[in-house]
N, C-alpha and C positions, 0 to 999 in steps of 0.2 A: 235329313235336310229335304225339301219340301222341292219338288221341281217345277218347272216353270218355262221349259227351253230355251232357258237364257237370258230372263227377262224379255225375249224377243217380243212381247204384244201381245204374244198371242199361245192360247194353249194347246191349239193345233199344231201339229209339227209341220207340215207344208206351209201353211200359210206361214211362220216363224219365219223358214229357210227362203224364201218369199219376201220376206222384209228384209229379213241379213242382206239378202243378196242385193236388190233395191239401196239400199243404207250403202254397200259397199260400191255400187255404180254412183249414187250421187255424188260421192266423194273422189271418185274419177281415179278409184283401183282398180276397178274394172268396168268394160265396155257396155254399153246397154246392149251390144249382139250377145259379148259372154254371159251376161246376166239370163239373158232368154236362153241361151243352150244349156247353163248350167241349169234352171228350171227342168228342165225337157230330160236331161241325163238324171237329176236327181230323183223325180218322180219313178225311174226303173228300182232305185231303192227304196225308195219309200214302197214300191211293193211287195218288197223282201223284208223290209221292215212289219208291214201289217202281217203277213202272214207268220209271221215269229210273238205278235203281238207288244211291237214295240211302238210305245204314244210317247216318249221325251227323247228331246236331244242327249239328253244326261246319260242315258241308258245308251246309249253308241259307242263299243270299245271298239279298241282296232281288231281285234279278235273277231267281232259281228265282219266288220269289212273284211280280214281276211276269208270270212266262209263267206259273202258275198263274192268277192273275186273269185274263188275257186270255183261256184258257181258260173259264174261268167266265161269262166276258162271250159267247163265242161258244154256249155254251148255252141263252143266255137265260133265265136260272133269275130270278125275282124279283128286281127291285133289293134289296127287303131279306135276302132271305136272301144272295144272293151277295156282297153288304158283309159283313155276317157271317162268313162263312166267310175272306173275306180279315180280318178285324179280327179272327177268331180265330188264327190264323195270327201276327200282328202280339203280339198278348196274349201268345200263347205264347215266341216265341221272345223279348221283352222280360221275361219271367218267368226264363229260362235262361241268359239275358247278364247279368242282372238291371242291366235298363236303358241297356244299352249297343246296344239295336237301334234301326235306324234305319225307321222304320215306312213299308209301303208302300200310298200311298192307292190305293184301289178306282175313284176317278174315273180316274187313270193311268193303270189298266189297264185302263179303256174300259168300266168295268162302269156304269151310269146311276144315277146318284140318284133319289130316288123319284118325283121331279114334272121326270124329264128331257126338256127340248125339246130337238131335233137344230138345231146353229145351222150346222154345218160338212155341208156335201156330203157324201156318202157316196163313198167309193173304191169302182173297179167300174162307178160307171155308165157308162162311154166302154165299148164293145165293144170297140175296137181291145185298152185293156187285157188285156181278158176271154183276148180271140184271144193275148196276146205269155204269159198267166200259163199259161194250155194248154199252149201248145205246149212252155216250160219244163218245165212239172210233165213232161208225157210225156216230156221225153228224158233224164229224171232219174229215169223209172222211177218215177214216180207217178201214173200213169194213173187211178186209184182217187180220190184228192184232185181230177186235174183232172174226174174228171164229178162230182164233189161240189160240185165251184164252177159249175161249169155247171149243175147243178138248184138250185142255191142262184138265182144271175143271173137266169135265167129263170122260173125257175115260183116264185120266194120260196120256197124250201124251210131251215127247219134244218138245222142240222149231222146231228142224228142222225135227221131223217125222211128225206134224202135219203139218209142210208147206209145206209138199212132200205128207201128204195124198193124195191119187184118193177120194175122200168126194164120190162122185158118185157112184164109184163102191163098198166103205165103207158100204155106206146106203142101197143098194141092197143086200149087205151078209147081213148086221144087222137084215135088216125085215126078211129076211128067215132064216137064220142060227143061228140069237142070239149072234153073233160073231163079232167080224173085226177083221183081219189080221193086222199086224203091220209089215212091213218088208224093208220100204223106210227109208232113215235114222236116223234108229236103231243102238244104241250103239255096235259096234263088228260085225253088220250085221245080227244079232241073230232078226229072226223075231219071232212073239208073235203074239198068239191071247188073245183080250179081251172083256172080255164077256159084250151083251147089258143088263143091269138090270132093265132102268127106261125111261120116256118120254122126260130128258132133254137130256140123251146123241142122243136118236133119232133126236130130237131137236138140237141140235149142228153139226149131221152129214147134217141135210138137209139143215143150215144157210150154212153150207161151201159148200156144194152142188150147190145152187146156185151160192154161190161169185166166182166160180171157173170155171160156165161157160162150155164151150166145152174144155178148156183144164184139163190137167191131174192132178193137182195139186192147191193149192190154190198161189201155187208160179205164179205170171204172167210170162204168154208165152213169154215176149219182156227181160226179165232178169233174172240171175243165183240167185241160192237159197241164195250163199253169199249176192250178191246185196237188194235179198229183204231184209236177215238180219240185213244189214249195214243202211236199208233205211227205211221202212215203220216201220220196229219192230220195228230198236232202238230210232225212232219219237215219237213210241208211249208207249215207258215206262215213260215218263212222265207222261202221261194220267192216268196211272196206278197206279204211286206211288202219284198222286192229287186225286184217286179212295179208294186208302185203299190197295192194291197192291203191295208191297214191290221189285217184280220180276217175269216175268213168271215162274221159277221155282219151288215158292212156290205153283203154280197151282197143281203141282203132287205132293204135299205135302199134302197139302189138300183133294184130292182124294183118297191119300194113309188112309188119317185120315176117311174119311169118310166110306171107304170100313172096316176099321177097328171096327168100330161101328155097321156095316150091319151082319159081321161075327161072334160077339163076344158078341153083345149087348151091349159090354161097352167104354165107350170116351177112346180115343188112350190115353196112358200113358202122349203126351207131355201136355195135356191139365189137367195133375195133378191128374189122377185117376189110382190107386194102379190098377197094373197086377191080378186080381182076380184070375184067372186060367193058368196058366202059358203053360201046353198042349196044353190048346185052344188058346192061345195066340202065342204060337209058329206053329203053324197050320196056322192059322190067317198072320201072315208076311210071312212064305211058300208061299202060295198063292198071297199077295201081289207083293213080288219079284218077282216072275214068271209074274204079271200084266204087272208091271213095267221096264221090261224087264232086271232084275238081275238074278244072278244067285248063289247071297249068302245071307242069311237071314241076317246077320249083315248086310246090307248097310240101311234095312227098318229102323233104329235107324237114320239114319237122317232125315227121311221121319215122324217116328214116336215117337220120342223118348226113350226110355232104356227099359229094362223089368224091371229094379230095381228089389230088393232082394224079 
């Protein structure tokens, strides 16, 4: 069957989703503001789209949106906008079937709700794991994804601060100063320092030290940090989730879990153990958020689960 994006006009797919949306304001379904937002939201997938090289609306299953989402969750872009952006996604293509899609929620794809507590362990935190998802990613020619997950594990890093790390000039503050700076792409541009504690995170700076060569970053010199996200990452979260890995996300989830045990002496609440001391406990995510480059103790509740009563 011959595509066409829906008879929409046009065999451009923006321009298409473009008239749908147009078509669907004139008729006073929706607003001429939502009309322009949902433009402005769908264009982020239509970048997710070209890089997969997808040119028809026909070719859009929920399956592409759920690895869109999941993507979006491992960014950690605001609960609300990154709902958003998938319920634009959902709007549209229900505009284009006209109502024949089957819409995919945002909680599925691991993206949080706005008042989300972590009730489920975070995948990653067992090193054995950490060690089996390594060594795969490296013999699969992903070397690049495995120190990404290893500054993710250890030092709580994002997706895109750890692919922007200097690894090199990282590991030269860490041996001296017991420190690394965090200030490449950081949430809000708010850099952070985090403290070196132990021989893996040393260990993790010197893997990406190497993989990264004479340039600046673990991002390769020949393309933009999107490109590597759209390319070598999202290749290898398969690997990840055949690993025991649910997302790199849960990497700082993990580390948030694990620093919580270091501070506190006891398993972070999402792993089913009562708030002993609640002072210390709130001391305890203090410090974490500032790790993880927050800047309000509530967000460590999805990192760590509740304080409960």
């Amino acid at each position: 069957m011959a595509k066409n994006n829906f008879n929409l006009a046009s065999r451009n797919m923006t321009k298409a989703v473009g008239f749908a949306l147009r078509r669907s304001a004139s008729c006073g379904a929706i607003s001429i503001a939502s009309m322009a937002t949902h433009r402005r939201r769908w264009a982020r997938f239509g970048q997710f789209l070209k890089a997969r090289s997808i040119r028809w609306l026909e070719d859009i299953t929920s399956q592409l949106v759920r690895e869109f989402g999941e993507e979006v969750a491992d960014l950690e872009l605001s609960p609300a906008y990154a709902q958003n952006l998938i319920s634009t996604v959902n709007t549209v293509m229900d505009l284009v079937t006209h109502g024949r899609w089957e819409s995919v929620s945002p909680i599925a794809c691991g993206v949080p709700n706005r008042t989300h507590v972590r009730h489920v362990p975070p995948s990653g935190f067992d090193h054995g794991c950490i060690e089996i998802t390594i060594a795969a990613l490296s013999k699969l020619g992903y070397g690049r994804a495995a120190c990404v997950v290893c500054l993710a594990r250890e030092l709580g890093l994002r997706l895109k601060e750890a692919a922007l790390l200097d690894a090199r000039a990282a590991l030269a503050q860490a041996r001296v100063a017991r420190t690394v700076t965090i200030d490449k792409g950081s949430k809000g541009g708010f850099g952070r320092d985090v403290p070196i504690r132990n021989h893996r995170q040393l260990e993790a700076l010197e893997r990406a030290a190497i993989q990264q060569g004479e340039h600046f970053s673990l991002t390769p010199a020949h393309i933009t940090w999107a490109q590597f996200r759209d390319g070598e990452l999202r290749e290898a979260r398969s690997i990840l989730k055949a690993c025991g890995i649910s997302k790199y996300h849960d990497l700082r989830s993990a580390y948030a879990c694990e620093r919580y045990k270091e501070l506190t002496s006891f398993d972070a609440p999402v792993f089913g153990a009562p708030t002993e001391d609640r002072d210390l406990d709130r001391r305890a995510r203090e410090t974490i958020a500032i790790e993880l480059g927050h800047k309000r103790v509530d967000v460590t509740n999805c990192y760590l689960g509740g304080r409960g009563k």
